[in-house]
N, C-alpha and C positions, 0 to 999 in steps of 0.2 A: 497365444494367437496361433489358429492353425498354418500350414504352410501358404494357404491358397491367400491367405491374409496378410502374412508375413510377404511373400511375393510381391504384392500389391504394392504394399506399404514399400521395399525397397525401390522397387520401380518407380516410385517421383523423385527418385535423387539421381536418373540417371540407367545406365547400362549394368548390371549384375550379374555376375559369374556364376554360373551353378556351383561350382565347389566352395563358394566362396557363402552362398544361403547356405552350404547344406550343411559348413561348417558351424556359422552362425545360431542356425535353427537345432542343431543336431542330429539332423535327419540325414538320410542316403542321401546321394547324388537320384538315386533313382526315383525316393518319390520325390526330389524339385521336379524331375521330370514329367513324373507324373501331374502335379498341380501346371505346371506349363501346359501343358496337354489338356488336361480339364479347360483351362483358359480358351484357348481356341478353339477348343467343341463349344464352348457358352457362347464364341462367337467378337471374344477379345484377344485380337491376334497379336499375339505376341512373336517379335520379332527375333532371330537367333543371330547375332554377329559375333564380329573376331572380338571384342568386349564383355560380350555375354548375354544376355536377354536385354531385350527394349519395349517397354510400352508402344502400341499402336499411336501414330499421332493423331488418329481420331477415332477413338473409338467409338464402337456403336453399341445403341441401346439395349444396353443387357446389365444382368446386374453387376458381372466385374465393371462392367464403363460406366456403374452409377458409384460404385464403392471406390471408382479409382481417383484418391484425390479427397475422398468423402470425408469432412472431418466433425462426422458426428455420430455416437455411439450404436448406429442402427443396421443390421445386417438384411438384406437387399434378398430379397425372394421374387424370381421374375419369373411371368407366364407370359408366350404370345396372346395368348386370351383366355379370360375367366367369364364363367358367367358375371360373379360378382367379388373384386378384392376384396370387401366388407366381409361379406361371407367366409370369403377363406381367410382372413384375422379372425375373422371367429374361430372357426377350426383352429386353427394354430394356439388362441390362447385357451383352448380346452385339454390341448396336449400339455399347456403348460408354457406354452409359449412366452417371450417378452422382447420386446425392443429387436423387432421386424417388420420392414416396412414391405411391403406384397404390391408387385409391382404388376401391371398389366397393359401390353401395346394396348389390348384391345377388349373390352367387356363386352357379352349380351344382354348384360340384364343387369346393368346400372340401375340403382336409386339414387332419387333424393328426397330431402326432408318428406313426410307422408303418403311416403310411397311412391313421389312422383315418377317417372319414368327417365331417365336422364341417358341422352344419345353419348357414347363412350366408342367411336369409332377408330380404328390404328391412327396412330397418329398427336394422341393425346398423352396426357400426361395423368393417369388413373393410379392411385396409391390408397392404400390404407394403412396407417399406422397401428402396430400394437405394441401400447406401451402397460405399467402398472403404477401407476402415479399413489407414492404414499398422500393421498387425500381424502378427504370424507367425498361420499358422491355428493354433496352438495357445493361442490367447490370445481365438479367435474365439466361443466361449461367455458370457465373458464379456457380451456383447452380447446375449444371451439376456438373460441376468440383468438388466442395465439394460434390457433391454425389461418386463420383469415388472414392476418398478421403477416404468419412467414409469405404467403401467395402472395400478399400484395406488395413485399421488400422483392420479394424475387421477382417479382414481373415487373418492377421501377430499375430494376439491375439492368433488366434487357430493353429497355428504352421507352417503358409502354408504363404512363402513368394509372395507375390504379388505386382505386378508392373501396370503401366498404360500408353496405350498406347492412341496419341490424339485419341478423345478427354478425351472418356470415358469409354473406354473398358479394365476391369482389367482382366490381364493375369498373367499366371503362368511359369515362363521359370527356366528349373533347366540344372545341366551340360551336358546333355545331351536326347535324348529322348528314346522312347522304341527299335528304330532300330539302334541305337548308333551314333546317333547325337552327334555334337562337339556341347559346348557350341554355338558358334558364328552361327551355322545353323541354330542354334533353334533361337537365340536372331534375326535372319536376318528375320525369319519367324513371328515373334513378340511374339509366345508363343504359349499358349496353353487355351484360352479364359476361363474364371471361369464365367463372369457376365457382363451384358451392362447395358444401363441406358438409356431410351426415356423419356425427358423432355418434356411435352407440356403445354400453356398460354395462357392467355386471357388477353387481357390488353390497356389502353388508353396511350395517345401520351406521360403522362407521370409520369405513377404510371404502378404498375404490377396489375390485377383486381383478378387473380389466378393460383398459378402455381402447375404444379403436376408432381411430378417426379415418371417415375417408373424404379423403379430398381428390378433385375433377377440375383440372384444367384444360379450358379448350386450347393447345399449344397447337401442333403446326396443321392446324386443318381449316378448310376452306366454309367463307362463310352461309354457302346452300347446302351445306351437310348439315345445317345446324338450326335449331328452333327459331322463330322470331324472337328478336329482342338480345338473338346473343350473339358475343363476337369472338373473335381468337387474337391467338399472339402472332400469325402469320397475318391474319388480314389487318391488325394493327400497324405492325411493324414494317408490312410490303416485306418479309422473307420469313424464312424457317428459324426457329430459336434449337441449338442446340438442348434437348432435352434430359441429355443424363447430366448435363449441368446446370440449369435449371433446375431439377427436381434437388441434387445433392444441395446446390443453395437453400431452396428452400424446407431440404431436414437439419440442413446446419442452423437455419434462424429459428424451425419449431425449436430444435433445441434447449438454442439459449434463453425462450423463451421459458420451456419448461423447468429449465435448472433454476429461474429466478422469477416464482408467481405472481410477486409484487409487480412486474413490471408489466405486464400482459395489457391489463388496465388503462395505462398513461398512455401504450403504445398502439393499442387497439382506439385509443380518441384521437392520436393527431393524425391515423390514418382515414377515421370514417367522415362518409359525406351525410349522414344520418341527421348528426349533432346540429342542432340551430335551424333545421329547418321542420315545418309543418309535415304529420305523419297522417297515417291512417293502421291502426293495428288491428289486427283481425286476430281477434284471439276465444277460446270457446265459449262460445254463447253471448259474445257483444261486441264491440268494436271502436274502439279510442281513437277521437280522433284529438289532438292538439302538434303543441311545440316540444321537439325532441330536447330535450334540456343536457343528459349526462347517461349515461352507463354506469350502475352501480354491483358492486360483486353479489354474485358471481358471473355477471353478466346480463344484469336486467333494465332496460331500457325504460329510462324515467321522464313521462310525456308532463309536460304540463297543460291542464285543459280547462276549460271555464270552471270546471269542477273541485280543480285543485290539484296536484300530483298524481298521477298514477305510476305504478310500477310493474312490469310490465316483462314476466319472465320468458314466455315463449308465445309467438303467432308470425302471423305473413305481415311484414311491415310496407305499405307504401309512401312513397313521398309526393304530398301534395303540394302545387301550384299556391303561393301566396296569393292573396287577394288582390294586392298593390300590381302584381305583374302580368 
């Protein structure tokens, strides 16, 4: 662990003595100083008393205030702004890169799924993951789905129920909306969008070579900066979500998810609002409409229709309006 880690690390138990890291670490007294010093250029002001160094009691959005506390294998690359995190996971795993999460107050040039255009204002919560999952790329959706997964545990952390609709698009649906929608309009509608996910890979016939997830949380921003149809964790909530704990929750639940792929599956159904209701999938060159029945791996959405089964690996899924209602 380097010093600036090391640091980190003894700072949740408390006040720390530089001679007391530097004895531990092996290092001079002068570079702990140095990594202290790094700290508050990042912008994580570390405090100097008669006990020794203190963690800030709040820190701010930077990558030591997303590491601090973080307990999941992933080391924190932050920009005020990127055109595109995606982008630069990619860079990174051409260097060789792994298990770096590229963090961004602010993107220009957000996507999502098909190039949509995805507004990424200060404020948000914009990450891309780059991991290297021993899997075949057939199995690499999956990791989709546990992306949706950790969003939607972390955003139920902070008071705001959220659902998910195929594949990856976590929504926000309550009993009604602002022009006094019944529930079931709203639920017909699929919700009210909080965050998507664009996965992208690189990979041989039968290993993953690098996969990079980005995920886009509308977290503390207001809801006229933002497309119709979508909402945030501030206009949920009525306040601001602390964000570098927020995001650290949810690399601690991609995590667990990815350390055990069996579970991804069970856990990605009793999150989605998908399952049990009538679809419409849009996928190339036709369009399915029936009853979302189940999710099967690596993540394919199994409608039932007058026809009989379909399975149903990628398209834009809508939720339709029962006929009864």
């Amino acid at each position: 662990m380097d010093t600036r880690r090391a640091l980190l690390s003894a700072l949740e138990s408390g006040p720390v003595s530089g001679p007391a890291l530097a004895d531990e670490l092996g290092v001079s007294r002068a570079a702990v100083w140095k990594a202290v010093e790094a700290l508050r250029e990042e912008g994580f002001a570390v405090e100097s008393t008669g006990d020794g160094y203190v963690a800030p009691a709040d820190p701010t959005y930077c990558a030591a205030g997303i590491e601090f506390g973080l307990d999941a294998p992933y080391a924190i690359e932050y920009h005020d702004s990127l055109p595109s995190t995606n982008d630069r996971a990619r860079s990174l795993a051409a260097e060789g890169g792994v298990d770096v999460a590229v963090v961004a107050d602010a993107q220009s040039g957000g996507r999502g799924r098909l190039e949509r255009e995805w507004v990424a204002p200060s404020g948000g919560v914009w990450v891309s993951l780059l991991t290297r999952p021993d899997v075949t790329p057939a199995r690499a959706p999956l990791f989709t789905l546990a992306a949706a997964v950790a969003v939607a545990d972390a955003t139920r952390e902070v008071g705001v129920d959220a659902t998910i609709k195929w594949p990856n698009d976590v929504l926000v649906v309550d009993a009604g909306g602002s022009d006094g929608e019944s529930r079931a309009d709203s639920v017909g509608r699929g919700g009210r969008k909080l965050a998507g996910i664009l996965t992208e890979m690189e990979g041989e016939a039968d290993r993953v070579s690098w996969l990079v997830v980005g995920i886009g949380v509308n977290a503390n921003l207001d809801p006229e900066t933002l497309p119709a149809g979508a909402t945030s964790l501030r206009a949920e909530r009525g306040e601001d979500v602390d964000r570098g704990r927020f995001l650290a929750r949810l690399l601690e639940r991609y995590a667990e998810l990815a350390a055990d792929p069996d579970a991804i599956l069970p856990a990605w159904r009793e999150r989605a609002s998908t399952l049990g209701r009538r679809v419409r999938v849009e996928t190339v060159g036709e369009a399915i409409t029936g009853r979302a029945v189940d999710v099967e791996p690596p993540g394919a959405l199994v409608v039932e229709t007058d026809d009989g089964r379909a399975r149903v690996h990628a398209g834009d899924c809508e939720h339709l309006r029962d006929a009864a209602r």
